[in-house]
N, C-alpha and C positions, 0 to 999 in steps of 0.2 A: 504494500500500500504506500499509499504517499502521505508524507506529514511535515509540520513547521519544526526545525531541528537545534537547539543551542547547539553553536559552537566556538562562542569565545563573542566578547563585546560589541554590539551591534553587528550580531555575524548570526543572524536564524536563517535557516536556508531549508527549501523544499525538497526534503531528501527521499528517497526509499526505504523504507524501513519492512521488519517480519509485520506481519498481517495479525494482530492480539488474536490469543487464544483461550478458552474456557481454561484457568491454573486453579477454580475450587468450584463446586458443588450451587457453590452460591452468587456465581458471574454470570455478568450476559456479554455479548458483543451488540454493539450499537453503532448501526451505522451516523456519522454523523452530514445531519443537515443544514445545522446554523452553530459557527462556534464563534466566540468573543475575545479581543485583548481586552484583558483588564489591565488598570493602572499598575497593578504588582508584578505586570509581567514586565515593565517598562524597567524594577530592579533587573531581572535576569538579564534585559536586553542589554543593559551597561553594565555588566559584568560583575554586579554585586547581588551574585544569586543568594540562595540557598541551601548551595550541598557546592562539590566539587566537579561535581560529574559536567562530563559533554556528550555530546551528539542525541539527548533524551530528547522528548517529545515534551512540547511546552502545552502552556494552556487549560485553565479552567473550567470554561465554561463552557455548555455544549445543550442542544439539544438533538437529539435524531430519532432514528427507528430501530425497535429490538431485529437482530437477524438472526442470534443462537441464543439459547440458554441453558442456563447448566440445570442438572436432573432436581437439585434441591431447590430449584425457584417456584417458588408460588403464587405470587401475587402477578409476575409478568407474561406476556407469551409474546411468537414472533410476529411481528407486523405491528405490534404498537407504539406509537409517537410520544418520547420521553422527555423530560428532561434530567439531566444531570446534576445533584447537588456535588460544587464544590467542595465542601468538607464533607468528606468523607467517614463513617465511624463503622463501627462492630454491627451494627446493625441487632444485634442477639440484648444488649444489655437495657438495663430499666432506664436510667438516661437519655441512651443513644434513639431505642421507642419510644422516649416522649419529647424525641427530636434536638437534645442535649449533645451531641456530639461532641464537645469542647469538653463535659463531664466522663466519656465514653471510660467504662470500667474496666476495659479489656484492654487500651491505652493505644486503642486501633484508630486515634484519630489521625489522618494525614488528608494529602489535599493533591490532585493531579498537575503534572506537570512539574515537580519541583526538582526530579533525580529518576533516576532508572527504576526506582522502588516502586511508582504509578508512574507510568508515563500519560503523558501530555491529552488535552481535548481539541487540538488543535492539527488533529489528522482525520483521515476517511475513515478508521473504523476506532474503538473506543473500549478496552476494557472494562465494567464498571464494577467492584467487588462488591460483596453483600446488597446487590442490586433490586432486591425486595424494600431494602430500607435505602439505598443512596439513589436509588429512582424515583421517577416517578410519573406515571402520566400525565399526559399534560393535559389541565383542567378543561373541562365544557366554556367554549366561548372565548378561550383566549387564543391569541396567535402564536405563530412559532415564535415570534419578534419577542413578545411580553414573555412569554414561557423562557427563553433565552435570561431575559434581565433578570427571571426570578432565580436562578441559577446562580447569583453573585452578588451584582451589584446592589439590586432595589432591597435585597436582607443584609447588605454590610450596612447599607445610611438607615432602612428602618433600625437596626442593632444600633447606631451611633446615636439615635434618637433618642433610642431607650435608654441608653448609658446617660443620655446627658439629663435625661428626667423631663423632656419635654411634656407640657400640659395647658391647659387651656389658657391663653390670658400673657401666656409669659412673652418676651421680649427673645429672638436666639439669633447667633452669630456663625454662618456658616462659611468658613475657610476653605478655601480650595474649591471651585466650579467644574470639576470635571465631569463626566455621567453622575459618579457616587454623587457628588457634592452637591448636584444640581436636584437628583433625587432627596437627597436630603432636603433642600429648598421646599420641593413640593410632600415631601411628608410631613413635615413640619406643620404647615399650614393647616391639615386632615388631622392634626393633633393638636388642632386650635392653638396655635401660636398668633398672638396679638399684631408680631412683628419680624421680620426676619431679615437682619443681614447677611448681604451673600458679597465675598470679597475674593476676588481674583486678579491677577495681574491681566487678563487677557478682557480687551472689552470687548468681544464678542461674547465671551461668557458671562460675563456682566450682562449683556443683554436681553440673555434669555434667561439670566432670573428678575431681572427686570421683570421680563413679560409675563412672571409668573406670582406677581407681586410683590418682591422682595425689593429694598432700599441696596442695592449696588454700588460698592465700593472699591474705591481703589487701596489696595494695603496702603500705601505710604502715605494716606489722610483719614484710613479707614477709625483706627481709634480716634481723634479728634472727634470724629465726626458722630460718631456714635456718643461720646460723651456730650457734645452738646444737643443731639437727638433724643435724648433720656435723662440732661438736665443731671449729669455725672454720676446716675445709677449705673449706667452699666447695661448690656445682655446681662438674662437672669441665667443663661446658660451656649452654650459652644460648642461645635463639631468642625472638629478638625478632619481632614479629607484629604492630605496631600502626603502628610510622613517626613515632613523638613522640620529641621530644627526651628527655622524662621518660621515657620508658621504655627509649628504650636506654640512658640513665643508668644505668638501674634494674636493665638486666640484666648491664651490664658489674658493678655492685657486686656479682650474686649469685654470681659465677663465682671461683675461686679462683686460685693460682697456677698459668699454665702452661694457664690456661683458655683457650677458644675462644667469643666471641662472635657468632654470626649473624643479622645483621639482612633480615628481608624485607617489614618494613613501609616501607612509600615515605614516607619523609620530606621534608617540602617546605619545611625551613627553609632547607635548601641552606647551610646555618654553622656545621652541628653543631661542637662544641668538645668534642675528645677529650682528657679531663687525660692527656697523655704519659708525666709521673712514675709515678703509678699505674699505667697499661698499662707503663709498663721496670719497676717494682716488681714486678708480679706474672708480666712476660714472657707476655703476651695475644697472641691472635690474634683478629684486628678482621674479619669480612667480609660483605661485603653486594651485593646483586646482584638479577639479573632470571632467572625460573627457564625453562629450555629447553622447555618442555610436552614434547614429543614426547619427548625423550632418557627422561624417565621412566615412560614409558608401558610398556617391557616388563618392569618388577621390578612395577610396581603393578596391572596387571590382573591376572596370579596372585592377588597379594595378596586384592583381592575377590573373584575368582570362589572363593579358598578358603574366605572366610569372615574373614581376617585382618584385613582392615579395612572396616570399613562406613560407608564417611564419606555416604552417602546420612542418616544418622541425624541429622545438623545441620539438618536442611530443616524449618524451622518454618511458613513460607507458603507457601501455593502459590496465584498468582493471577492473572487476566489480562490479558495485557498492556493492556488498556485503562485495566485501576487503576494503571499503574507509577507514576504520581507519587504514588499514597497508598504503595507498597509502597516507594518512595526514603523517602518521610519514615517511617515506621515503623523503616524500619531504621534510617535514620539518630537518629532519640530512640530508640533501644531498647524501644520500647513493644511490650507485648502478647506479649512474651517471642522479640523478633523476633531469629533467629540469620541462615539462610539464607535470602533470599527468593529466590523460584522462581516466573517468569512463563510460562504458556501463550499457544501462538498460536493 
């Protein structure tokens, strides 16, 4: 088969690879139909992965069709249109059943695409392990498009949501406008936020939170601005979406006393330096983490199928997987107004 391949920094190339095989009881193979870059794959692309390995198969996120399945599947058969959760877990434990995969007891939680140990969703066909619990049909009414986003993104910003304690009335400050961050914008709102700052260096991104009712910012007057916008309260809380130093900086200063900061951009400085004073000054809530896919699956597909959130709307390219290494560099310079890209098999 053919797949998107790391092999060293800004170097994923469309290689040939073995064709995935049924290796437990509890796999399927899936052919894939629509797969996604996400912003964490943009670490691997610059060469600050995750493992050491090369030439594995990259990528996340994936929807497609079952083609095999292994003798112990149950809930799947062949011919049906899935999606792939990202995180991955045991699928057997009491946790990982109530879509906890971050708590999985069997310590099986990993995530595709990171090393040779799950390859990548970012090829024509798709191992999925314990694919009873890491699949899943995709919903009545929704599209490949929306089935895709539910895959990654629209449960990492719902998840940054939730960490930041969003609720009706309150004032939030969203850093970084990429898909996640813009997502976040628009959930925000559906979790009754009064107000919401969306700050990016890019004003094209700025514009379509603009369009989504948020107060858009530029970083370099974004605290000001906010301070005299709330009359030096502050956002009552923050979701950070990029994984730089500077910008979780940037969001801890937008947040007021007694505020809540959530980080869900992957940061790989691995040193950040938290001023403590300022967090005891203001009595902050610091958190950041890796989001459960599946746990958020049952508040979010209402959400679309009612019409509440339409995170399919981020999807700028859509191309085949044979272009993925023009569609990594695109995203990665920003060029051509590139938000989500989106590979066919």
């Amino acid at each position: 088969m053919k797949a998107l391949c790391y092999h060293g920094a800004r170097d994923i190339r469309y290689d040939g690879m073995a064709d995935p095989a049924i290796a437990d009881d509890r796999d399927v193979i899936v052919k894939m139909d629509r797969c996604g870059i996400c912003g964490s794959d943009l670490h691997i692309y610059h060469g600050q992965g995750f493992s050491p390995d090369l030439g594995f198969c990259v990528g996340h996120e994936a929807v497609g069709e079952v083609v095999e399945i292994g003798k112990a599947v149950r809930q799947l058969k062949v011919g049906q249109k899935v999606m792939l959760s990202a995180a991955v877990g045991c699928g057997a434990c009491a946790p990982c059943l109530a879509g906890d995969v971050n708590h999985c007891r069997n310590n099986a939680m990993q995530c595709y695409g990171l090393s040779h140990r799950l390859e990548g969703c970012q090829a024509e066909y798709i191992r999925a392990p314990a694919a009873d619990f890491n699949c899943a049909p995709i919903p009545e009414g929704l599209t490949a498009d929306q089935a895709l986003m539910l895959t990654d993104n629209l449960p990492t910003a719902w998840f940054g949501l939730k960490n930041a304690g969003v609720s009706a009335g309150q004032t939030v400050a969203v850093v970084g406008l990429g898909p996640i961050g813009l997502m976040a914008v628009e959930g925000a709102f559906v979790l009754g936020a009064s107000r919401v700052f969306a700050i990016d260096l890019v004003p094209e991104r700025r514009a379509i939170a603009a369009s989504l009712g948020a107060v858009a910012l530029d970083p370099a007057t974004a605290v000001e601005e906010i301070m005299a916008a709330t009359a030096g309260r502050m956002a009552d809380c923050a979701v950070e979406a990029v994984g730089a130093d500077a910008t979780i900086n940037l969001a801890l200063k937008t947040v007021g006393r007694a505020g809540t900061v959530s980080v869900i951009g992957v940061n790989q400085t691995r040193k950040f330096e938290l001023d403590m004073a300022v967090a005891f000054i203001k009595g902050l809530t610091f958190r950041i983490g890796t989001c459960s896919v599946p746990e958020h699956w049952p508040e979010l597909i209402p959400l679309i199928q009612g019409g509440r959130l339409r995170p399919e709307r981020y999807i700028t390219h859509v191309m085949p997987l044979s272009e993925g290494a023009e569609a990594y560099r695109l995203f990665d310079a920003r060029q051509a107004g590139a938000l989500k890209m989106v590979m066919t098999g």
